[in-house]
C-alpha positions in Angstrom: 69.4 202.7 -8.9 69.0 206.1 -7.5 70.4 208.1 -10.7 67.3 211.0 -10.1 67.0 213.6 -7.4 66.0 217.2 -6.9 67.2 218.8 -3.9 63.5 220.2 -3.6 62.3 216.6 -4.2 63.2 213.2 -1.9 65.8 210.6 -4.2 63.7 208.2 -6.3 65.3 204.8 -5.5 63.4 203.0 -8.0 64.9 202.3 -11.6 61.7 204.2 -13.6 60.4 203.3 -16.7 61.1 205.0 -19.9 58.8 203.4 -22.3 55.7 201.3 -21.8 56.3 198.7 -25.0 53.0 196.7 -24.8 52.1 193.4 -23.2 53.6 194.1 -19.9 57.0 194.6 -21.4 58.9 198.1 -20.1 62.1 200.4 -20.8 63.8 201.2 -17.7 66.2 203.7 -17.5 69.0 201.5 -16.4 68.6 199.9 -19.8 68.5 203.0 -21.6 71.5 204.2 -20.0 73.2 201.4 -22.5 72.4 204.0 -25.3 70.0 204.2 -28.1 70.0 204.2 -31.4 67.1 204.6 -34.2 67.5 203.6 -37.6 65.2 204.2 -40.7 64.7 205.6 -44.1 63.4 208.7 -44.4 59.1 208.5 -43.4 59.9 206.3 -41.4 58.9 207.7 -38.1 62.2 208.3 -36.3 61.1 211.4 -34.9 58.0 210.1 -33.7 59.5 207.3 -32.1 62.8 209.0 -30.2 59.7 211.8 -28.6 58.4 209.1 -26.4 61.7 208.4 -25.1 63.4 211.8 -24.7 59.4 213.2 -23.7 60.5 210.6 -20.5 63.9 211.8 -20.1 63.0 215.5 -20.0 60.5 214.9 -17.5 62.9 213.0 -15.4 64.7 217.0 -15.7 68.4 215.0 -17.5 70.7 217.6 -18.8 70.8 217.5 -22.9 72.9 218.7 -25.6 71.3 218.3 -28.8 72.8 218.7 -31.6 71.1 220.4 -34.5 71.6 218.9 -38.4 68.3 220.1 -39.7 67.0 223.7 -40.1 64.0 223.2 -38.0 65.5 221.3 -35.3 66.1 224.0 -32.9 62.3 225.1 -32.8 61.6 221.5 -32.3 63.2 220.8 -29.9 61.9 224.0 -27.8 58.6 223.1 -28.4 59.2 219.2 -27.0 60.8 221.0 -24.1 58.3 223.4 -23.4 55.6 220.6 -23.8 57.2 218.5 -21.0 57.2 221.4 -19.0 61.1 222.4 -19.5 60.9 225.1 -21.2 62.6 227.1 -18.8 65.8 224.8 -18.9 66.3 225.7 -22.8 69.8 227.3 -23.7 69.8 228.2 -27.5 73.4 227.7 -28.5 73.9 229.5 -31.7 75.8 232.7 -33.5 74.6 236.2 -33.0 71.6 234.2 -30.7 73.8 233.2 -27.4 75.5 235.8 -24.5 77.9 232.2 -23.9 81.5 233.2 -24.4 83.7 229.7 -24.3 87.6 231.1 -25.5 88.7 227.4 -26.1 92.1 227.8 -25.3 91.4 230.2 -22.3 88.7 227.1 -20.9 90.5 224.2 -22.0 94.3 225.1 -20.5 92.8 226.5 -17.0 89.6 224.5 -16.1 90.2 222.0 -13.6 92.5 219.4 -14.7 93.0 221.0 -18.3 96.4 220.7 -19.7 98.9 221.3 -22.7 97.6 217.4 -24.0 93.8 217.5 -23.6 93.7 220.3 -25.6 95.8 218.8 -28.2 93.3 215.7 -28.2 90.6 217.5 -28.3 91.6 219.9 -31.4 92.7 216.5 -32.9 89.7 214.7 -32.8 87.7 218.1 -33.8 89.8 217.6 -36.9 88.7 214.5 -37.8 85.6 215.6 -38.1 86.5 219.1 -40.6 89.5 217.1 -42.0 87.1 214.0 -42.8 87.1 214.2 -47.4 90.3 215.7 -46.7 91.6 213.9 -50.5 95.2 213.0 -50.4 95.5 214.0 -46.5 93.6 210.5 -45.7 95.5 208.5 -47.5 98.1 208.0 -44.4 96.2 209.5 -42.0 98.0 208.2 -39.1 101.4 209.8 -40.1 99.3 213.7 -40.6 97.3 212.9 -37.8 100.9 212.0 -35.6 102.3 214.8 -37.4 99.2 217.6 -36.7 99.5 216.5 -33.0 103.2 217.2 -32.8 102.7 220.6 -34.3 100.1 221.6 -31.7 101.8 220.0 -29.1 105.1 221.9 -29.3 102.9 225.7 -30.4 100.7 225.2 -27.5 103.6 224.5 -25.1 105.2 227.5 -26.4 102.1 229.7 -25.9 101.4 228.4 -22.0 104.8 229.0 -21.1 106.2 231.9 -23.0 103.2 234.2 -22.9 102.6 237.3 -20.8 99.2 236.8 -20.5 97.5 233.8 -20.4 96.8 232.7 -23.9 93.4 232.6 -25.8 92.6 230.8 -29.0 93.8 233.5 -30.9 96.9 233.5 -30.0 97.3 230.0 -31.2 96.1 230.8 -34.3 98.4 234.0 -35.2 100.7 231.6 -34.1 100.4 228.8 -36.2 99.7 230.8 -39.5 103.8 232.9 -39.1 106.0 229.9 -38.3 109.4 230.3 -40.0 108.9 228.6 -43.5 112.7 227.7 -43.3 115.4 227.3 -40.8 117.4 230.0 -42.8 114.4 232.6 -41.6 115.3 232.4 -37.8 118.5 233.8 -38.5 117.2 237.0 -39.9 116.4 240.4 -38.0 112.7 239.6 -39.6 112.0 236.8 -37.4 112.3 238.9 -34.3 108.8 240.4 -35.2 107.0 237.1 -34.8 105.2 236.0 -32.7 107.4 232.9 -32.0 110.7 235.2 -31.6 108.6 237.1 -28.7 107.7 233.9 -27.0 110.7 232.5 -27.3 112.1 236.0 -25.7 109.6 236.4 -22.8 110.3 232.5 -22.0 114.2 233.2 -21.8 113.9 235.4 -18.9 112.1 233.2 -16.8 112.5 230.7 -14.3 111.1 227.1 -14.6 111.3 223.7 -13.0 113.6 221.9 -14.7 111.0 220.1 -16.7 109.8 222.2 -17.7 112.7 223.8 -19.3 113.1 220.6 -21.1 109.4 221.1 -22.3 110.1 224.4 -23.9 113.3 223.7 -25.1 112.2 220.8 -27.4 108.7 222.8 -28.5 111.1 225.7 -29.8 113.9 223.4 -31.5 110.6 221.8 -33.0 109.2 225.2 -34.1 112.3 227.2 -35.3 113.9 223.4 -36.9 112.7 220.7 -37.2 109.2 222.1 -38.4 111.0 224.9 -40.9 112.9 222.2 -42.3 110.2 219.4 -43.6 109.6 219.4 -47.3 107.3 221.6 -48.8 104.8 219.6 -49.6 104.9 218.0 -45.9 105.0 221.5 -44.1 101.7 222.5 -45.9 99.6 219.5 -45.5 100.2 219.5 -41.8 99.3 223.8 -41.7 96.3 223.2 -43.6 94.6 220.5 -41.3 95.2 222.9 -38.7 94.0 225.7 -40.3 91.1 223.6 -41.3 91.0 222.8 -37.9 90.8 226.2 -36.3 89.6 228.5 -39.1 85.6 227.8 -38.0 86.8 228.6 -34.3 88.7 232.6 -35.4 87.4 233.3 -38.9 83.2 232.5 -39.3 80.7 233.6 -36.8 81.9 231.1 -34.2 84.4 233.4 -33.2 82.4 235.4 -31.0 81.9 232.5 -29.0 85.1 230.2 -29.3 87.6 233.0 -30.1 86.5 235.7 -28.0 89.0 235.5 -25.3 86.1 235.4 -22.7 85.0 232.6 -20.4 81.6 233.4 -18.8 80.0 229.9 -19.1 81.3 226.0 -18.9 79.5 223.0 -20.4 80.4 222.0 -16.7 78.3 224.9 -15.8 75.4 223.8 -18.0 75.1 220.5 -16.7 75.2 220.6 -13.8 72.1 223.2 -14.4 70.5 220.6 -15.9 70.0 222.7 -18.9 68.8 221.5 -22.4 71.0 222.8 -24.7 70.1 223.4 -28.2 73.1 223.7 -30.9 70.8 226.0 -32.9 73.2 226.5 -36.4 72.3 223.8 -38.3 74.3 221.9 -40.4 72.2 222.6 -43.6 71.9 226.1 -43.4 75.9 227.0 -42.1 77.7 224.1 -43.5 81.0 223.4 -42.7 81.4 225.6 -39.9 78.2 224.9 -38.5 79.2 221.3 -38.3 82.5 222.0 -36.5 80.4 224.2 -33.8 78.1 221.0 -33.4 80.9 218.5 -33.0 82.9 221.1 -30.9 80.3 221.9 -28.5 79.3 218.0 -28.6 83.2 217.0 -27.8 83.3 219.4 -25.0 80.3 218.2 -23.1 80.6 214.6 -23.6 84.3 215.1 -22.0 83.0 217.1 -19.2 80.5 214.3 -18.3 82.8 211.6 -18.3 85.2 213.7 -16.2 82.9 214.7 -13.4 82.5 213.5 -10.2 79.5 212.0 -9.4 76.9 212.1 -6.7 73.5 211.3 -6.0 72.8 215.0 -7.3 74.6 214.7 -10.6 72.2 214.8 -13.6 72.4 212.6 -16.1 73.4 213.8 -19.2 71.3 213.1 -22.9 74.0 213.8 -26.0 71.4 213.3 -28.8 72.2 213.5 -32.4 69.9 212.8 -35.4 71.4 212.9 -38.3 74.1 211.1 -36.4 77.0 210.5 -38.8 77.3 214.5 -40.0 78.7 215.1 -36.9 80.1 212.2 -35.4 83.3 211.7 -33.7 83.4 207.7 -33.9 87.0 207.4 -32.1 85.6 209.5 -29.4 82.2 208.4 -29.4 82.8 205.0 -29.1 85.2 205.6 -26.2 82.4 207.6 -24.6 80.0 205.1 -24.9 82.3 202.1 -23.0 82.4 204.2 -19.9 79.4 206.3 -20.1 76.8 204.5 -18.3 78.9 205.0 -15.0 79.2 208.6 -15.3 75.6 209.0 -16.0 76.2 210.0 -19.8 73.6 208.6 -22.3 74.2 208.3 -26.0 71.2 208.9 -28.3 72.1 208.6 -32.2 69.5 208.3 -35.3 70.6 207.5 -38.9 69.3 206.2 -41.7 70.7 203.3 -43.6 74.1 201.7 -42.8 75.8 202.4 -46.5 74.8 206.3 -45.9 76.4 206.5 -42.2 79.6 204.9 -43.2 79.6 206.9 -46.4 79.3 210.1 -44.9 82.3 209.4 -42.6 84.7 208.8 -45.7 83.6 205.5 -46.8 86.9 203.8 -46.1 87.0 200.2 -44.1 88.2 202.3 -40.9 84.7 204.5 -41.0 83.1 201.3 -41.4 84.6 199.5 -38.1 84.0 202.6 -36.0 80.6 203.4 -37.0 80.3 199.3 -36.4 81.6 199.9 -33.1 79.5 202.8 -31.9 76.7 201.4 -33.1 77.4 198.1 -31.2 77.9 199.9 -28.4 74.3 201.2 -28.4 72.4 198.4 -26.5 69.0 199.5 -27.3 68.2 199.7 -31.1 65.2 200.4 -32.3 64.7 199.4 -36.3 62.4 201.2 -38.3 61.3 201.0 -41.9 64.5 200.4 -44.5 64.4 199.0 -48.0 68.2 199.0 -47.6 69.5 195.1 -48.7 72.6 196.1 -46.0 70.7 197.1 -43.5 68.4 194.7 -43.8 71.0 191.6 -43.4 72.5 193.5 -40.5 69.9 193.7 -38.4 68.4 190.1 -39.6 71.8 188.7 -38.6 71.8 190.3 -35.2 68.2 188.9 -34.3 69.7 185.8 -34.7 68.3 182.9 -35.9 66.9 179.0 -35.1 66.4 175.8 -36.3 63.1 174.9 -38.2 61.5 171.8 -39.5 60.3 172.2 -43.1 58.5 168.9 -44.8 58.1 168.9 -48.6 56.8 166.3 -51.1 55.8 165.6 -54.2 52.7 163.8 -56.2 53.5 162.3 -59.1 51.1 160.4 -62.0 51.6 157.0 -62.9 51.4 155.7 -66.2 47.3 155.7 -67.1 45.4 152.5 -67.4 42.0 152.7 -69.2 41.0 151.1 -65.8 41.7 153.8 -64.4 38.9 156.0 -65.7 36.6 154.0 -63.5 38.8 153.4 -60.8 41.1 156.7 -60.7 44.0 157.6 -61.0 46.9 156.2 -59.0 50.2 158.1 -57.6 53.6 158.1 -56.6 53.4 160.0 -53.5 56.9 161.4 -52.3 57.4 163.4 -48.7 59.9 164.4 -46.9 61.4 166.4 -43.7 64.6 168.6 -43.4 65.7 170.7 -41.1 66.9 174.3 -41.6 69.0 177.2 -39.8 66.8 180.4 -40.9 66.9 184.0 -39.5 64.2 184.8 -36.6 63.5 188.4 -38.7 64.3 187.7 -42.2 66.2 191.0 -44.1 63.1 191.8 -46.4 60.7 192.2 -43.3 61.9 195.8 -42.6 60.7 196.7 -45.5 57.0 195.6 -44.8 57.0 198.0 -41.2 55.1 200.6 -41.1 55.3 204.5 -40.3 56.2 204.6 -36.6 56.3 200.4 -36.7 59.7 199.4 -35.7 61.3 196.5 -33.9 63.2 197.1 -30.4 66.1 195.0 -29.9 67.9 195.4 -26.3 70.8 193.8 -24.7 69.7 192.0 -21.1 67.0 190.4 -20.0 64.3 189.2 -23.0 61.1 190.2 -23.4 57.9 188.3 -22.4 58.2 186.8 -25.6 61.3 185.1 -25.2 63.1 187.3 -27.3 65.6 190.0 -27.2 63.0 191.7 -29.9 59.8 192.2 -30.4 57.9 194.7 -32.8 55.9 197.4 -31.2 54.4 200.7 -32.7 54.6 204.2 -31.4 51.7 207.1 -31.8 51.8 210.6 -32.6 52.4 212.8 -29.3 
């Protein structure tokens, strides 16, 4: 599969090997390109054990992103690049640290194919991820999530029609924070200072396709009605998701970057570049917003791989998260992951414990079946140390099991005869065989691995055991 070239460097036809696992059994890429996941408590040698395999993807130059949950992460991460001789691909992604400008609004509405709707889905599934404990907001999500996507929908319509200039993610903003709060407003010589009233003008005097027309017509009968006139209670739920939403973009040091009406770099850019990008604001030190920028940045390059057209000089691009469920995006994610191996996009995801993952994304039964998902569509796991019961069964139940015999018996004493003192003692002797269905790893093993000890579990062909597992350990770099 010739996924690597250079154009300083002939094609390499072969499929190379990742990871050397011991007894003749290999990693190739093509299997890697199902996606990997790591899982293990704390200590239990996750980071030693992902350096072998992204070590072997630098050096076969694959674009990253990496997202960046822990403070240290970014320095990491340089050094590993700079030891596998990439240093010079490194593009630290952070606040006050990056010359990037990347207006969202500005990229997302006029980069090839970009329209009114893929920047609506992509602000929607950027608000699942700030939106995620969102209290009484989740408790019908689908209705505020149908209802936040109409509300964008019909502004942003508004704003790529009806504006001078073409608009910027400020402009949505200002927008969104001085709708009418009632229909009676719009009637008023007040409303003609808003921003809505000057759209609405601009857009009066122009001539569209009819379509179009129809577009603009039902965004501002949205806006100037049927908006103004929901309940209370209604009206600010939906404005504070999407405030929520776009607050870390216009109001925290992210601005600079996804607010700042300039677009001097692409993800599209990057990749092709075959940079290593390095979303230097962790999540630990910056919080909320730093875990919007991380998601946001993640979203936008995982949609421009799966977009692209590929040839034999496209690199392959790594999206690696540890830390995984902070900053996941399971709806998207798992979509990603489904098509990703033919566009040369590679999931690479590390977590803990499967209580903790589907905890962290909101701990209902719907985090639960998408974290299920995306991790099922991962097929390369590799299982480290967990005392997790959970866990544990998970992973036991997916190794499968086989049938066993098991004999038992029992001795028991007759009744003694003084004969028997010179003779001995006679017994009953019982035995018996039964056969039993029991797991091939059983859940209290993972326990019992080691630091950097885990077991690899791949879909495809088994290894020279006979197995789709087998238990391996990694060394320090």
């Amino acid at each position: 599969m010739g996924w690597f070239s250079r154009k300083s460097k002939p094609v390499i036809d072969l499929d190379p090997e990742v990871l050397t696992l011991g007894n003749a059994d290999r990693l190739l890429f093509s299997q890697t390109a199902q996606h990997v996941a790591y899982s293990g408590m704390t200590g239990a040698g996750k980071t030693t054990a992902v350096r072998h395999l992204t070590g072997s993807l630098l050096q076969m130059q694959c674009s990253f992103v990496v997202a960046c949950v822990k403070p240290d992460e970014g320095s990491t991460w340089v050094e590993h690049c700079q030891h596998h001789g990439r240093g010079a691909d490194c593009l630290i992604l952070a606040p006050g640290k990056t010359a990037v400008r990347l207006d969202l609004v500005a990229y997302e509405l006029n980069r090839p194919g970009g329209s009114v709707e893929s920047l609506v889905q992509l602000l929607v599934a950027l608000a699942k991820v700030v939106n995620r404990n969102g209290g009484d907001n989740a408790q019908n999500e689908a209705f505020w999530q149908s209802s936040m996507e109409t509300l964008l929908r019909q502004a942003l319509t508004a704003l790529h029609y009806g504006s001078q200039q073409p608009p910027i993610t400020m402009d949505l903003y200002q927008l969104l924070t001085s709708l009418p709060e009632s229909a009676e407003f719009v009637r008023t010589e007040a409303f003609l200072n808003t921003k809505l009233a000057r759209l609405l003008g601009f857009a009066g005097h122009q001539q569209f396709p009819p379509h179009i027309k129809q577009q603009l017509g039902l965004a501002f009968d949205y806006l100037t009605g049927t908006f103004a006139r929901l309940s209370d209670r209604t009206r600010s739920v939906i404005e504070a998701m999407v405030r929520n939403t776009l607050e870390p973009l216009v109001s925290t040091e992210a601005a600079e970057v996804f607010a700042s009406g300039v677009v001097n770099e692409t993800p599209d850019s990057m990749m092709a570049n075959r940079k290593v990008v390095i979303l230097d604001w962790p999540v630990l030190v910056g919080n909320e917003p730093a875990r919007a920028w991380n998601a946001l940045w993640i979203l936008l390059f995982q949609r421009a791989g799966l977009r692209r057209q590929i040839g034999p000089d496209s690199p392959p691009l790594v999206v690696f998260r540890d830390e995984y469920p902070q900053i996941a995006t399971p709806s998207e994610d798992a979509k990603a992951t489904l098509t990703g191996r033919s566009q040369k996009v590679l999931s690479v995801i590390l977590f803990q414990s499967l209580p903790a993952a589907i905890s962290a994304l909101g701990g209902t039964d719907v985090a639960r079946q998408e974290f299920l998902t995306v991790l099922g569509n991962h097929g390369v796991k590799f299982i480290g140390n967990t005392t997790c019961p959970e866990t544990g069964q998970f992973f036991s139940q997916m190794f499968g099991s086989d049938r066993r015999m098991l004999m038992n018996g029992s001795i028991r004493p007759e009744e003694l005869h003084p004969a028997d003192l010179l003779f001995g003692t006679p017994t009953n002797q019982q035995f018996g065989f039964s056969e039993q269905i029991l797991p091939l790893v059983r859940p209290e093993q993972f326990a019992t691995l080691r630091q950097g000890e885990f077991f690899i579990h791949r879909a495809g062909p088994a290894f020279r055991n006979g197995r789709p597992f087998k238990r391996i350990q990694f060394a320090k770099e």
